[in-house]
C-alpha positions, -999 to 999 in steps of 0.1 A, spaced: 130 316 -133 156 298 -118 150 265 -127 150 277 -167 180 295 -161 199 267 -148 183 245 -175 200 271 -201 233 266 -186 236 233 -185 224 226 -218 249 250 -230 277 233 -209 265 199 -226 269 216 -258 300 230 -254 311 192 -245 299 181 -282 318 215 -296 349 202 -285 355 174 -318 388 162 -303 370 150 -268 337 140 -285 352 110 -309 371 91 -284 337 94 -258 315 83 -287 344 53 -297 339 39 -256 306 42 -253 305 20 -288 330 -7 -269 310 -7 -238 275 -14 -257 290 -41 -279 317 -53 -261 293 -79 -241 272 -87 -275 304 -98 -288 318 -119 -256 290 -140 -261 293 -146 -292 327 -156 -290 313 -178 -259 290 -192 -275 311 -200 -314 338 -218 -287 310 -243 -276 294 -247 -311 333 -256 -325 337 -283 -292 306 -299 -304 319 -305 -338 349 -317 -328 334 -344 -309 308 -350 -335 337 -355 -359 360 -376 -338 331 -399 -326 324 -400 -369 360 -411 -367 358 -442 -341 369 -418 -311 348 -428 -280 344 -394 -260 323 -386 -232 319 -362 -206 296 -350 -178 284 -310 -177 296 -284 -196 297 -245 -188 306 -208 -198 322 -181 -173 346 -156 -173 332 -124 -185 344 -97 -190 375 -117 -198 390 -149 -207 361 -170 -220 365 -202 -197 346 -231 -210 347 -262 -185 339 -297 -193 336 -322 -160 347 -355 -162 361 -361 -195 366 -393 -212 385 -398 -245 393 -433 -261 411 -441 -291 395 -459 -320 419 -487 -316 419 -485 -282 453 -480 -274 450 -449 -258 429 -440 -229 427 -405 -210 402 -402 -183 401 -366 -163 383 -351 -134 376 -318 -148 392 -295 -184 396 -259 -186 396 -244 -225 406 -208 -225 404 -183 -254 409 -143 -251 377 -129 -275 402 -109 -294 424 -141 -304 402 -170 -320 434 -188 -329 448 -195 -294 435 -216 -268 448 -228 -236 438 -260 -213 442 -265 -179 435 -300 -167 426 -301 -131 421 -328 -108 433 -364 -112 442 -371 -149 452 -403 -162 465 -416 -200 466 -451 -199 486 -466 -233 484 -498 -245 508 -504 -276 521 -538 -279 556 -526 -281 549 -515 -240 546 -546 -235 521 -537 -211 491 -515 -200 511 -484 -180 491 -454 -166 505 -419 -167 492 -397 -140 503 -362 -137 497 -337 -108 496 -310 -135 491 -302 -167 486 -272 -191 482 -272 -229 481 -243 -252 471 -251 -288 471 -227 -319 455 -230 -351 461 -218 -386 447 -190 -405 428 -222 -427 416 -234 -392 439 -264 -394 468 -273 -362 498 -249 -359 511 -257 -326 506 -273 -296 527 -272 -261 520 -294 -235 534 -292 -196 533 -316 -176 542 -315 -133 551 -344 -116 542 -372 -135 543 -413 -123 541 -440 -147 529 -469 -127 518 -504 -144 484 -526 -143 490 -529 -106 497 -493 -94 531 -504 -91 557 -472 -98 573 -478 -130 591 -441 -140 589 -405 -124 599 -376 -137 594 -339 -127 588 -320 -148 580 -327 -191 575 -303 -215 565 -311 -254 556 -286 -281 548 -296 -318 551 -274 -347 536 -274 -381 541 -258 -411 509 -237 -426 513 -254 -461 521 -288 -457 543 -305 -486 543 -347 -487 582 -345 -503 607 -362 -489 628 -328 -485 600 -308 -468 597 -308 -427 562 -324 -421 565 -316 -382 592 -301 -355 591 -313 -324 605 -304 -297 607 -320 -259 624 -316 -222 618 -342 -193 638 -334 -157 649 -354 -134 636 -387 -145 636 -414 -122 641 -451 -131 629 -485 -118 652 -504 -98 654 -531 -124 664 -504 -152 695 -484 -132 728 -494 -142 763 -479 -134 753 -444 -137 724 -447 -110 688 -441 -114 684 -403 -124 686 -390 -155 690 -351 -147 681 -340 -185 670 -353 -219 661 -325 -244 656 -330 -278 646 -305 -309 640 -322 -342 623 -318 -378 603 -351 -390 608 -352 -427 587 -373 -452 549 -379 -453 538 -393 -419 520 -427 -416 488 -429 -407 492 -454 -380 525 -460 -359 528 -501 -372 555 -519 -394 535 -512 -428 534 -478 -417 568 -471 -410 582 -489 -437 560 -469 -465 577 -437 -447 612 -451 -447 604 -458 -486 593 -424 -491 628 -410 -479 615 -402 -439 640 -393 -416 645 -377 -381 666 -344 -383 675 -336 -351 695 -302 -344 699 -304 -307 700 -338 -283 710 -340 -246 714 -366 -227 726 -364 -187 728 -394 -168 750 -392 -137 783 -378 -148 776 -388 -190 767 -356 -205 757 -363 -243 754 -331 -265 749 -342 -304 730 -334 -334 725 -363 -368 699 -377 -385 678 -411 -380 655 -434 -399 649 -472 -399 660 -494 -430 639 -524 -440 639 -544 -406 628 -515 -388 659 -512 -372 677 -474 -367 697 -463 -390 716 -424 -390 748 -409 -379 752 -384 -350 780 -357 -339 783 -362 -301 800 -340 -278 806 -362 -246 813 -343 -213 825 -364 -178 836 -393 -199 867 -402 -174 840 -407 -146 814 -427 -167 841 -450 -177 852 -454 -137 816 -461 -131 819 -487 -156 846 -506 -147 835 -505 -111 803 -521 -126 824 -543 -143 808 -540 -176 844 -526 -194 878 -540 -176 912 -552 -187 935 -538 -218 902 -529 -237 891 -504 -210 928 -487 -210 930 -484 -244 897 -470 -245 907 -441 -217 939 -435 -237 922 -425 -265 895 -408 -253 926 -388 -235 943 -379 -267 912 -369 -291 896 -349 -260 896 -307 -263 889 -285 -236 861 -264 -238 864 -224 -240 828 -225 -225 832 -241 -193 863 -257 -194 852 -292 -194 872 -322 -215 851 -332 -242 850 -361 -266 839 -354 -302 827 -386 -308 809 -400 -346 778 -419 -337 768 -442 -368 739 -468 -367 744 -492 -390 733 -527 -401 720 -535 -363 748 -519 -347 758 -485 -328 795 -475 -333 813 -448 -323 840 -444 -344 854 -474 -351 846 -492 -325 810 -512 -327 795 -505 -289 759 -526 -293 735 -547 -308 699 -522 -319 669 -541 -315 642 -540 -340 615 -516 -332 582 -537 -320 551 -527 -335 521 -543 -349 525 -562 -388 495 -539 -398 
């Protein structure tokens, strides 16, 4: 009698759960989550290594040369983690090399069109243009890359940052080191081959860069900052050689860059202008520079030697005159016209160097 008494009661408490509509929905809605919720973490697992192996099927169909050891799936409930060991990429020309100890891709399941990369372990990317000259490795201690992709599944964006990184030569000797680097590409959804239309923005910081002894001049061996944020206009060649940058030259291509910085001892560059190349392959453009601690970068010049006499007086006179102060910080600064023209860098009237032809490949 007891027993069916209590059986009575607690089927009418159960029942008086379901009465109540507003509490009911929301329980039926999480108990929906919870039952498909790991169905569809899987599968979201599993379409993330499906789309890796077409991307190396592709590439390799390309020329690419990619290998890699084991590959695996973790991080449920959350961030699908998909880890490839060892992983070898080569360029079809062979110019490029990178060679890792272990790659991290991660993707939240509710986002398909973001993915980050941690690269752990030794990485190098060893390059091996002919305008370098020479083979140079670049080794970072750390480096994360996020990567989006448009609603048509093609590239959006990518940023890439980069800890601590040594360029060293063919024989491990230290060639450049900078802290810290930081890169992100940008590009548009619809993308337009005119002339007019931005192709690709760009955008880059590198810290504290440190140069070989061979390369420091008057203002010492660190560069503190270079930052630059540009739009590359004009259909983009298909390989980085003379044919190729000459067809993009033809077709109007140009470098618009809204912000540049440049901060080398006490020469602090701010400008903004536009580049190209003409037929020779040599820059051509104009740039608005603001320069900040000009008086000391021309003392470190003249102790160097490099400017001296009347020439170098003249030059700190004028400078002088055309300086303003700035309402910002107070600084002097020089509002200087930066053309490149027929070989040459002026700034003003004055012709400062000689531009070298960029050195690539005929074809």
């Amino acid at each position: 009698m007891f027993a069916q008494t209590f059986a009575q009661y607690e089927l009418a408490f159960i029942m008086s759960i379901f009465a109540r509509k507003p509490i009911v929905g929301p329980l039926m809605l999480l108990l929906a989550i919870a039952m498909l919720y790991p169905v569809y973490w899987f599968y979201a697992a599993t379409r993330m290594e499906t789309q890796f192996s077409l991307w190396v099927e592709n590439l390799r169909a390309r020329g690419f040369a990619i290998t890699h050891g084991s590959a695996s799936t973790a991080g449920f409930p959350g961030i699908v983690r998909f880890s490839i060991d060892k992983p070898n990429f080569r360029s079809p020309d062979g110019h490029w090399v990178w060679r890792g100890n272990a790659v991290h891709l991660g993707m939240q399941p509710w986002n398909w069109r973001r993915y980050r990369l941690e690269f752990s372990g030794l990485q190098q990317i060893q390059l091996s243009y002919p305008i370098l000259k020479q083979t140079i490795r670049l080794v970072p201690k750390s480096a994360v890359a996020v990567l989006g992709i448009q609603s048509n599944g093609s590239f959006a964006e990518g940023e890439v940052t980069l800890r601590s990184i040594s360029v060293m030569d063919v024989e491990k000797a230290l060639v450049l080191f900078t802290e810290d680097m930081w890169f992100k590409v940008t590009q548009p959804e619809n993308r337009i081959s005119k002339a007019e239309q931005t192709v690709v923005s760009v955008a880059t910081s590198i810290d504290n860069l440190l140069l070989p002894a061979v390369a420091q001049g008057p203002l010492g061996g660190r560069l503190a900052r270079i930052q630059l944020v540009a739009d590359l206009k004009g259909p983009l060649p298909k390989d980085i050689t003379r044919q190729g940058l000459d067809e993009w030259r033809q077709t109007g291509g140009s470098i618009d860059a809204s912000w540049f910085n440049l901060v080398w001892g006490a020469f602090d560059l701010r400008g903004r202008g536009s580049v190209s190349i003409d037929k020779s392959i040599t820059p051509v453009g104009s740039m608005t520079a603001d320069i900040r601690g000009y008086s000391k970068t021309m003392d470190a010049l003249e102790d160097a030697g490099i400017m001296t006499g009347t020439g170098a007086a003249a030059l700190r006179m004028g400078m002088n005159v055309f300086a303003k102060t700035s309402s910002a910080d107070g600084a002097n600064v020089l509002t200087v016209p930066l053309t490149m023209r027929s070989g040459y860098l002026h700034a003003g009237p004055f012709q400062i160097l000689k531009l070298p032809p960029i050195i690539l490949p005929s074809r």
